[in-house]
C-alpha positions in Angstrom: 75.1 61.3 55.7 72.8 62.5 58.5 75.0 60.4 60.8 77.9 62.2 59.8 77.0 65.6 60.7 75.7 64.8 63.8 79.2 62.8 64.7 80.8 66.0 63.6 78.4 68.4 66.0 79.1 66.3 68.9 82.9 66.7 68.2 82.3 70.6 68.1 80.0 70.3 71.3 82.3 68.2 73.2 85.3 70.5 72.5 83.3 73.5 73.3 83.1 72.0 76.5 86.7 71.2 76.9 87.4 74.9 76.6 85.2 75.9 78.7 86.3 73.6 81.6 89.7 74.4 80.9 89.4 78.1 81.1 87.1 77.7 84.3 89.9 75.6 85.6 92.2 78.2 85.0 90.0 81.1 86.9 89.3 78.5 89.6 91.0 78.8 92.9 90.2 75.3 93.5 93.1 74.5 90.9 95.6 76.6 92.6 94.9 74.5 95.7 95.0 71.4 94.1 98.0 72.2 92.7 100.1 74.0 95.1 98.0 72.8 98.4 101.3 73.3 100.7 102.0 76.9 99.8 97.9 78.4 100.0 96.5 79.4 103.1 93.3 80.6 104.1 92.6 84.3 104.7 91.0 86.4 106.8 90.1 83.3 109.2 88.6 85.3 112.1 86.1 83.1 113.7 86.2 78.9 114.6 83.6 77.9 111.7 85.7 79.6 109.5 88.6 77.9 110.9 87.0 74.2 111.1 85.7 74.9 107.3 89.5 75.8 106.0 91.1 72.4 107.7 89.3 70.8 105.1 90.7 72.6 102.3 94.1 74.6 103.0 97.2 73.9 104.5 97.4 77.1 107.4 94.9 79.9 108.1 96.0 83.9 108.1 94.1 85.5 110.9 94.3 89.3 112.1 95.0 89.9 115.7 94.9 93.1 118.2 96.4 93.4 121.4 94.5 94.4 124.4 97.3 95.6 126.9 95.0 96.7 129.9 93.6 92.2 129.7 97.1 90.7 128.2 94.9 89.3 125.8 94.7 89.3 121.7 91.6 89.8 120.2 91.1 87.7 117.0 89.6 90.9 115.0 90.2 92.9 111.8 89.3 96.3 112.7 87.2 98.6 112.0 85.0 95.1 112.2 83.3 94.8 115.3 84.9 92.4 117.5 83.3 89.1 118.4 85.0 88.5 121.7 87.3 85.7 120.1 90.6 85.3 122.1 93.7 84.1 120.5 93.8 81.9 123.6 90.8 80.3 122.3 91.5 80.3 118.9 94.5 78.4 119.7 92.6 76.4 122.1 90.3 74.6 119.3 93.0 74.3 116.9 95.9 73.0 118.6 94.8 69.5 117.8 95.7 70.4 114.0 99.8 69.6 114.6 100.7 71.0 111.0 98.6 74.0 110.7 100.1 77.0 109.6 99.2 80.3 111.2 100.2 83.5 109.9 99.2 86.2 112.2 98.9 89.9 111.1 99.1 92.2 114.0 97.2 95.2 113.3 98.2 97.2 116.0 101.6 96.6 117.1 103.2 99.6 118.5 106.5 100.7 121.3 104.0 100.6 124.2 102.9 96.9 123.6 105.7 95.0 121.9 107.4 93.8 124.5 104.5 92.5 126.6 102.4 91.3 123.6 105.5 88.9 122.1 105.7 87.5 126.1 102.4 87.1 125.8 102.2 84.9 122.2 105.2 82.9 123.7 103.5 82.2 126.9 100.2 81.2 124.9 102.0 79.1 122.0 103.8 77.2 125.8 100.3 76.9 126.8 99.0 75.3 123.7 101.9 73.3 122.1 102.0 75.1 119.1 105.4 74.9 117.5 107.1 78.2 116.9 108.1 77.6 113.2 104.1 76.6 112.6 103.6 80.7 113.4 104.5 84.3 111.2 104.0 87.5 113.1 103.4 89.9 110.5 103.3 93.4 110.9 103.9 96.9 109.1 105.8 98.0 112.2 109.0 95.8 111.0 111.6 97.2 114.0 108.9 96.2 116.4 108.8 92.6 115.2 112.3 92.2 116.6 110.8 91.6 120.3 109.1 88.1 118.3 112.1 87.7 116.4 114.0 87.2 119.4 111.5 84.8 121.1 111.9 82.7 118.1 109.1 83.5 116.2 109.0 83.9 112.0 108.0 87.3 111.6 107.1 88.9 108.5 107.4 93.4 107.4 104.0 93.8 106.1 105.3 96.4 103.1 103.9 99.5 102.2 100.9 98.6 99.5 100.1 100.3 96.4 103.6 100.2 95.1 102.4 99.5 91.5 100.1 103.0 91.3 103.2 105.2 92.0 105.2 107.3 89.6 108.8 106.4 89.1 110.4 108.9 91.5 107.7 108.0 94.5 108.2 104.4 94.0 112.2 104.7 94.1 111.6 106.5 97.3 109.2 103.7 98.7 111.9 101.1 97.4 114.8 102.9 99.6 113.1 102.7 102.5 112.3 99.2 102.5 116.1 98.6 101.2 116.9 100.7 104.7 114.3 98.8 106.8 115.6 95.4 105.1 118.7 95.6 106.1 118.6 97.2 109.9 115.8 94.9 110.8 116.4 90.6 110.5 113.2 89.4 109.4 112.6 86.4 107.5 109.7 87.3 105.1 108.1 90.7 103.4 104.7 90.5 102.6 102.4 91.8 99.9 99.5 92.1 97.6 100.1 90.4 94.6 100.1 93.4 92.4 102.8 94.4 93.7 104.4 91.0 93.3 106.6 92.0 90.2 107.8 95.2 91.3 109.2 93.5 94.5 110.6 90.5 92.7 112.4 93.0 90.8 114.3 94.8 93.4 114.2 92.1 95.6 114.2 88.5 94.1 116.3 86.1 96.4 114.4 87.9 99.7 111.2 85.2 100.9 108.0 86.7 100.5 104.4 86.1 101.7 101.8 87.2 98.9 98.1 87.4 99.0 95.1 87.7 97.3 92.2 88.9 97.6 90.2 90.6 94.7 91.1 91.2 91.5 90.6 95.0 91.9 90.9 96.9 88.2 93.0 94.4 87.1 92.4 91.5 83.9 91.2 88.3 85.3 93.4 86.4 82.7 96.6 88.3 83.6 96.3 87.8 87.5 95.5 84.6 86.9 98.4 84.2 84.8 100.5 86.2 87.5 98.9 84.3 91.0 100.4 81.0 88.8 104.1 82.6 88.1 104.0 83.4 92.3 103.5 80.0 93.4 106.5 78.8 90.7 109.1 81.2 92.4 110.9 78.9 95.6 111.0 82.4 97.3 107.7 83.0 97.8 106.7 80.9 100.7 102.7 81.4 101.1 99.9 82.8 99.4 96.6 83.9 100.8 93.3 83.5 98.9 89.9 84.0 100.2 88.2 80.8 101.4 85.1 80.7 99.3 83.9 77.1 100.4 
């Protein structure tokens, strides 16, 4: 009798702890790499330790570059973070080894008075190091810009306006036009979002490829982003998704 209960305790136990790996599982990013390794990148990758770390682990890194026009040089830099002194040229330098690495580079300050020179500068660079074209996004807000990449060959991505999912109706049917107009006047390959904004964009745009990320789970449930990062890296369209590397 006494062996009885305790065979049925260790049943309960053991299943307790089935559940609980499951759900941990489930709100692991670990799993979403294991899973969908070829489509998770690395974000936020500014400096070579970070780099060397997310070899290990992910299949391309997202870094955030700004052009210095006065040098010719980009600085690998998210501002307002104090830069470091890291060059692209460097950057590139210590990773050009890794012949499938993915880079997806988010311009932060791309502007008319620099996109000409900075897109002859990332071709001459990418020359320089032997990193394939198709191995690189140029992603920036400033979508008409990207056109001086486009035409050096380069996958570039329009970095939407964010915060689609807090607007009223009539604000977010604005917002919708105007990257409808931008779409369509400007050829490139990807958009690019936060993942809360993930459905609203499938829905007005599902066969367009997209670039996702994610970063913090902000005011919204744990179980339902979860639920949601899992549905983005089922669709074929979306390409890449960014998650913090938290190895």
């Amino acid at each position: 009798m006494i062996k009885k209960k305790f065979s049925v305790k260790n049943r309960v136990i053991i299943s307790v702890i089935v559940v609980l790996f499951i759900v941990l599982s489930f709100l692991s990013n670990r799993t979403l790499l294991f899973l969908f390794n070829d489509k998770i990148l690395s974000h936020k990758t500014n400096n070579i330790e970070k780099f060397h770390n997310s070899q290990k682990h992910f299949s391309g890194v997202e870094l955030d570059i700004v052009y210095n026009k006065n040098d010719n040089t980009f600085d690998v830099n998210h501002p307002p973070d104090k830069s470091t002194g890291l060059s692209l040229e460097k950057y590139f330098s210590v990773s050009k080894k890794d012949n499938n690495c993915k880079y997806w580079l988010d311009f932060k300050n791309l502007n008319i008075a620099n996109a000409k020179q900075s897109a002859k500068r990332l071709d001459s660079i990418t020359e320089i190091y032997k990193i394939a074209k198709d191995r690189i996004i140029v992603e920036s807000m400033s979508q008409q810009l990207l056109n001086s990449f486009y035409l050096k060959g380069f996958i570039t991505s329009y970095y939407l306006p964010q915060k689609l999912y807090t607007l009223d109706k009539n604000e977010l049917e604005k917002q919708i036009n105007i990257i409808k107009q931008n779409i369509d006047m400007y050829p490139n390959k990807y958009i690019s979002t936060d993942y809360r904004d993930y459905t609203i964009i499938n829905h007005y745009f599902p066969d367009k490829k997209k670039l996702i990320w994610f970063t913090v789970y902000g005011k919204t449930n744990k179980i339902k982003a979860r639920f949601l990062l899992f549905k983005i890296l089922f669709d074929d369209n979306v390409n890449i998704l960014l998650i913090p590397n938290n190895y």
